[in-house]
C-alpha positions as CSV (number, residue, x, y, z in Angstrom):
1,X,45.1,168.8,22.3
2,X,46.5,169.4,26.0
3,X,44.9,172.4,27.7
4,X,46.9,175.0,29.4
5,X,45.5,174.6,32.6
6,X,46.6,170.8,32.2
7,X,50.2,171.8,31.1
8,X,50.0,174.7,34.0
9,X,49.6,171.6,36.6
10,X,52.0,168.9,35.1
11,X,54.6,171.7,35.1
12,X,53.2,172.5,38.7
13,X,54.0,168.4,39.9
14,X,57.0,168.7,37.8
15,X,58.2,171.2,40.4
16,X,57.2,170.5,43.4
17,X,58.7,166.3,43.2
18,X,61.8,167.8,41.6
19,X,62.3,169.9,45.0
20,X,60.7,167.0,47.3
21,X,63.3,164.9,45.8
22,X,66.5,167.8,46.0
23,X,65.3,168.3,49.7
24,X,65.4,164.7,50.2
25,X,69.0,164.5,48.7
26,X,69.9,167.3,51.0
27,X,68.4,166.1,53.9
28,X,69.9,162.7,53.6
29,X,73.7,163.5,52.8
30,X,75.2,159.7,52.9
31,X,73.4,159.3,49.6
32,X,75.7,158.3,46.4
33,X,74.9,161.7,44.4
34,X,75.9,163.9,47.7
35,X,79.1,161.3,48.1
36,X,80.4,162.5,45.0
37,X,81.1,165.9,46.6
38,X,81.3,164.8,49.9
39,X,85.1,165.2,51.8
40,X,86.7,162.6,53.3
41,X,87.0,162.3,57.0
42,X,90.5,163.8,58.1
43,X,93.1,161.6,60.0
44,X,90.8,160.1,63.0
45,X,93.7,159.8,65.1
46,X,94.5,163.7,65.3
47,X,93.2,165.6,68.1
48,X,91.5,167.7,65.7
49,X,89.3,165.6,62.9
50,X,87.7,167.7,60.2
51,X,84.7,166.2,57.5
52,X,81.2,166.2,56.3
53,X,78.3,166.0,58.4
54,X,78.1,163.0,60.2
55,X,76.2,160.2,59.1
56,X,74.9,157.4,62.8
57,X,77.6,155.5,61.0
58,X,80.3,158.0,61.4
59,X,79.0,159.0,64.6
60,X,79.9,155.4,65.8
61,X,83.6,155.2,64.2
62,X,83.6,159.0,65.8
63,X,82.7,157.3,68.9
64,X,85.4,154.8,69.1
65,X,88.0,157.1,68.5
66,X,87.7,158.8,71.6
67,X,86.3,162.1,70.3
68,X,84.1,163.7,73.0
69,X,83.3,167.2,71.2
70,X,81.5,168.0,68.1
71,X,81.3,171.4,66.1
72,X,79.0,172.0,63.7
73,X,78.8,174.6,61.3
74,X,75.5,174.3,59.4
75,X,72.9,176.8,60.0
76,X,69.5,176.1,61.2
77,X,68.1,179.9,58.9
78,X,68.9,177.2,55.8
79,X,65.8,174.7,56.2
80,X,67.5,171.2,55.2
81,X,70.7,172.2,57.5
82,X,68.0,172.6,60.1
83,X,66.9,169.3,60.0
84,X,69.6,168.2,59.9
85,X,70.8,169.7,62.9
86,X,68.1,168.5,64.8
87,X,69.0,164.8,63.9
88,X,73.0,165.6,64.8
89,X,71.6,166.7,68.4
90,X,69.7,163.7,69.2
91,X,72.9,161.2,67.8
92,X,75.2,163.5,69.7
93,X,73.2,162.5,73.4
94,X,72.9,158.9,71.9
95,X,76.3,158.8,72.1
96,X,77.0,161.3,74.6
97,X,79.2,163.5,72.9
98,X,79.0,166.9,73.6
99,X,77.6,169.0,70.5
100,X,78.5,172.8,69.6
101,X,77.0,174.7,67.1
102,X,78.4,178.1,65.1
103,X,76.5,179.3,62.2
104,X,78.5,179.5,59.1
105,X,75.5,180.1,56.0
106,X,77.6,178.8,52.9
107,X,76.3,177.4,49.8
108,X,79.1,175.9,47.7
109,X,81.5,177.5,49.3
110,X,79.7,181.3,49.2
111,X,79.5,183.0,52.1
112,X,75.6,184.2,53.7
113,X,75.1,186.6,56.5
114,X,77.1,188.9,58.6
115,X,77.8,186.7,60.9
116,X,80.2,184.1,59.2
117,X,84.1,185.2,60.4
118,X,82.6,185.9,63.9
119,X,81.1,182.2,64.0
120,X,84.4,180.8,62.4
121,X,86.4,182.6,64.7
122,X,83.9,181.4,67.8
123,X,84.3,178.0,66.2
124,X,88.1,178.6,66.8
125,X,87.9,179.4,69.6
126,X,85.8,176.0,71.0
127,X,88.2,174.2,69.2
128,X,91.4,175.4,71.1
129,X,89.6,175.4,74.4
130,X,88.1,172.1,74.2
131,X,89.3,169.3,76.0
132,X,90.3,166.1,74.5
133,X,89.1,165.0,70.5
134,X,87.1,167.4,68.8
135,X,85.5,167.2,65.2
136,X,83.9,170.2,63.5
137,X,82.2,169.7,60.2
138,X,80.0,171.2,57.7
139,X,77.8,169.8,54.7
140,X,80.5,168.8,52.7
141,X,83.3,169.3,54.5
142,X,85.5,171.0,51.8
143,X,84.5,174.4,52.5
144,X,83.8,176.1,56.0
145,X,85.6,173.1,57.7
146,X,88.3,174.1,56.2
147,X,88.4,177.9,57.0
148,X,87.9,177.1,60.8
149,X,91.1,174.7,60.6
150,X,93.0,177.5,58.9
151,X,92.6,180.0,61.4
152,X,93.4,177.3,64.2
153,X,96.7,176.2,62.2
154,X,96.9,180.3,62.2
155,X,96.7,180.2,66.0
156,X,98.8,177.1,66.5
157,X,101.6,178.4,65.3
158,X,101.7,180.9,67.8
159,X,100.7,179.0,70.8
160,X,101.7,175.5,69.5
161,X,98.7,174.1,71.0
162,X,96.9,171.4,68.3
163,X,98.6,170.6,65.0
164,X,95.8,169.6,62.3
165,X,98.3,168.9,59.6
166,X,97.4,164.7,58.6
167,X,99.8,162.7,60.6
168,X,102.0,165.6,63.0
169,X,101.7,165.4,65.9
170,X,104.2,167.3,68.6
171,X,105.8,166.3,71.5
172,X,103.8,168.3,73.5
173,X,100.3,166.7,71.5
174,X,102.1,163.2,72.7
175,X,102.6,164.4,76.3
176,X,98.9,165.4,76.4
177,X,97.7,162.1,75.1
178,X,100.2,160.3,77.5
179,X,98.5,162.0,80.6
180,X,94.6,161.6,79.0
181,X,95.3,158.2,79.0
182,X,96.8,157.8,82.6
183,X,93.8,159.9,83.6
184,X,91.4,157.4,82.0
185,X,92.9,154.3,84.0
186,X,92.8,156.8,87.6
187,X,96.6,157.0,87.4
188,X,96.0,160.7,88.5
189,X,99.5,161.2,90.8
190,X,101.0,160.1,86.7
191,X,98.8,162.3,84.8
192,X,100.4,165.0,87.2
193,X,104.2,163.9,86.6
194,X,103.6,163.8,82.9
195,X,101.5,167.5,82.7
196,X,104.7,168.8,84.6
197,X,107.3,167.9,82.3
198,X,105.3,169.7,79.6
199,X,107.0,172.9,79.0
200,X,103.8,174.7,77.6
201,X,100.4,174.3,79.4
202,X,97.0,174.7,76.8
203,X,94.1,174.7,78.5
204,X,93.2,171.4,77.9
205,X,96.7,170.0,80.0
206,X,95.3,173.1,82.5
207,X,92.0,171.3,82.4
208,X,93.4,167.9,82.9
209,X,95.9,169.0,85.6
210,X,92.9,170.6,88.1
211,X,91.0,167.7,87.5
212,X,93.5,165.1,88.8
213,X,94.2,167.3,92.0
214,X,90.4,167.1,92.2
215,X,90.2,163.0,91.5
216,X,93.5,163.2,94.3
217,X,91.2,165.3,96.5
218,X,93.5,168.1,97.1
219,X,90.7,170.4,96.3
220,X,92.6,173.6,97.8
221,X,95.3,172.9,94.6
222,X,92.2,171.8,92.1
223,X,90.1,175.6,93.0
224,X,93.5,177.2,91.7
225,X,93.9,175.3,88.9
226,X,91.0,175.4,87.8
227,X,90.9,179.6,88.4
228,X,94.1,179.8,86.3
229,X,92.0,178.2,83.8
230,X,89.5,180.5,84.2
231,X,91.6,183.4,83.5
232,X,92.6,181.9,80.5
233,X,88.6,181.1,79.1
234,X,86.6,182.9,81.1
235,X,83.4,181.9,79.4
236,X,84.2,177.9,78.9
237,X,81.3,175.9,81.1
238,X,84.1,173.6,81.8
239,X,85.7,175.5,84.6
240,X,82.6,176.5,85.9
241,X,81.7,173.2,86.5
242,X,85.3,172.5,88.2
243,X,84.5,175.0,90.5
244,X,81.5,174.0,91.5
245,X,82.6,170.5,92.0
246,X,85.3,171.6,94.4
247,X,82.2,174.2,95.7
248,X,80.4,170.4,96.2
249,X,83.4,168.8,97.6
250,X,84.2,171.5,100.5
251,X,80.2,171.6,100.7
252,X,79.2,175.3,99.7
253,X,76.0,174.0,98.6
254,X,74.7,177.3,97.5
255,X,77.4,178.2,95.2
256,X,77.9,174.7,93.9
257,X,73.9,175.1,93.1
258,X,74.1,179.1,91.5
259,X,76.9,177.2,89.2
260,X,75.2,174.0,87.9
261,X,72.1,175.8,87.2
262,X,73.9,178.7,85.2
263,X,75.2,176.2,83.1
264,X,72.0,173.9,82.8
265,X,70.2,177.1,81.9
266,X,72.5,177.5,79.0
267,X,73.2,174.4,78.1
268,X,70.6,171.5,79.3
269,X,72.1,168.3,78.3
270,X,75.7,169.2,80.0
271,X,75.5,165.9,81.6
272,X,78.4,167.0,84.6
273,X,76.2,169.6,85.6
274,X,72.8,167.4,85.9
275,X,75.1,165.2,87.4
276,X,76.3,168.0,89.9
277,X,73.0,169.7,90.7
278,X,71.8,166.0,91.7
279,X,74.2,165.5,94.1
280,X,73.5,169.1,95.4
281,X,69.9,168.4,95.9
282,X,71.1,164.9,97.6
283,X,73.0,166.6,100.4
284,X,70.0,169.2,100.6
285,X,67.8,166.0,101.6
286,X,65.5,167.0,98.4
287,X,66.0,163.3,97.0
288,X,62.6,163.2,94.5
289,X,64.2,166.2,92.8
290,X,67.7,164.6,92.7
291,X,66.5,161.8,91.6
292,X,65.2,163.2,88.1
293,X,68.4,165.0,87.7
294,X,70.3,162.1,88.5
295,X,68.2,160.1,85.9
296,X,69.0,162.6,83.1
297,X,72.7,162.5,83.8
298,X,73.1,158.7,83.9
299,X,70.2,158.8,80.1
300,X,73.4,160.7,78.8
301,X,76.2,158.8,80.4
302,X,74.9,155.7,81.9
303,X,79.3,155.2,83.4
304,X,79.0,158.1,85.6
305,X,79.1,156.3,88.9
306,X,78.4,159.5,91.5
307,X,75.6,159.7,89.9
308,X,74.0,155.7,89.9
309,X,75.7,155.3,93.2
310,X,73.7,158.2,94.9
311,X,70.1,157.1,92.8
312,X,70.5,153.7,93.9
313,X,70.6,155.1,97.9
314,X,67.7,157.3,96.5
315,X,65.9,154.6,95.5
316,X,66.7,151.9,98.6
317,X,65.6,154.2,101.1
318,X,62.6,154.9,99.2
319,X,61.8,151.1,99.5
320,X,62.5,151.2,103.0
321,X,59.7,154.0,103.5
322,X,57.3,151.6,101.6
């Protein structure tokens, strides 16, 4: 006969490899029982994609078309959406794609916490302001996806900004991918001629328009541009860091600094302002603390070109010293 105490501890292993193994499930979403309640990725040619958390795999097919912004809605008080959103940030700066977080506790589709309309509205929010291809998620990607791209389809119908239905896309979403594209090839004179026959300005064309008077070095125009944007998102680090690139350019080293460091303090992997606050510390002769900055720009975005261009002179003159 089986003791208790024997019973008591199968039961006990029982338990605990049963939750190893759902923790393991959860943990590890691209598995085939989590894919049969998975969603789908949405159109990956919209400006806005929606879907299930992202997988290295997706992050690649992400990667390749074009999106630059991701918004996740797990939340790190649920302990496998925690660890999971520790891997997501280290593939987001693998593939230097900017990552946003908003806290939306949901399990299958019930709603946790206090918190959960502000968060979706926040995530809203990003997703209007952001510039160029965003793609929010949650876990599955049926539920709290889903309620952020209602209240931007909401919000869309009054500003006419993004339209997340499969396949639209406005003139106006055309327009804007018609100037990101000229701005990608330095055709910034034609971005310009495109954003102006656009008959409503979001703030990404607002974005897009201050930037090219920046790239054309007409930095008076490019400070107002990028104000009007302000005015419009007064808390996006975006526009901060326009600012204190035209701050850079018209050498107000000070306030060029006070603005890359509020943002780095925030948010330490904005590669623009690493970037930024390198060149800063170039023109300020400090060049062995330039240099590190410089070097965790380019580990984000090895193409940015200010930044390897300046390390390089860093790095000669430190060989001419030797």
């Amino acid at each position: 006969m089986i003791s208790p105490s024997k019973i008591r501890l199968a039961l006990f292993l029982f338990l605990v490899s049963s939750f190893a193994l759902g923790f393991y499930l959860l943990i590890v979403p691209d598995n085939p029982v989590v894919r049969l309640f998975r969603g789908e990725i949405s159109n990956i040619d919209a400006n806005v994609i929606i879907g299930p958390y992202p997988a290295e795999a997706d992050f690649v097919r992400l990667k390749n078309a074009k999106v630059d912004t991701i918004i996740s809605l797990l939340d790190p008080a649920l302990p496998y959406e925690h660890v999971l959103l520790d891997q997501e940030k280290l593939l987001a700066n693998k593939y230097a794609i900017k990552f946003m977080n908003f806290p939306m506790a949901s399990i299958l589709g019930y709603k946790i916490g206090q918190d959960y309309e502000n968060n979706a509205n926040a995530a809203a929010n990003a997703v209007v302001m952001a510039t160029g291809k965003t793609y929010v998620h949650c876990y599955l990607g049926i539920h709290r996806a889903k309620i952020v791209k209602n209240i931007v389809e909401k919000r869309n119908l009054a500003v006419g900004n993004y339209l997340l239905r499969e396949g639209e896309r406005s003139q106006l979403a055309q327009l804007q991918d018609q100037a990101e594209q000229l701005y990608n090839q330095g055709n910034y004179k034609e971005t310009k001629s495109v954003l102006h026959h656009m008959s409503v300005q979001d703030f990404p064309s607002m974005m897009l328009n201050a930037w090219s008077s920046y790239r054309l070095n007409n930095i008076p125009e490019a400070r107002r541009l990028f104000s009007e944007a302000l005015a419009k998102a007064p808390k996006h680090e975006e526009v901060d860091i326009g600012l204190a690139f035209c701050d850079l350019n018209e050498n107000k080293l000070e306030d060029a600094w006070q603005r890359f460091s509020a943002i780095i303090s925030v948010e330490p992997s904005n590669q623009s302002a690493l970037s930024g606050a390198g060149l800063v510390l170039y023109r300020q002769s400090k060049f062995e603390a330039s240099a590190l900055l410089l070097q965790r720009a380019l580990a984000i975005n090895p193409n940015d070109t200010d930044a390897s261009d300046t390390l390089k002179r860093i790095q000669n003159a430190k060989i001419l010293e030797n």
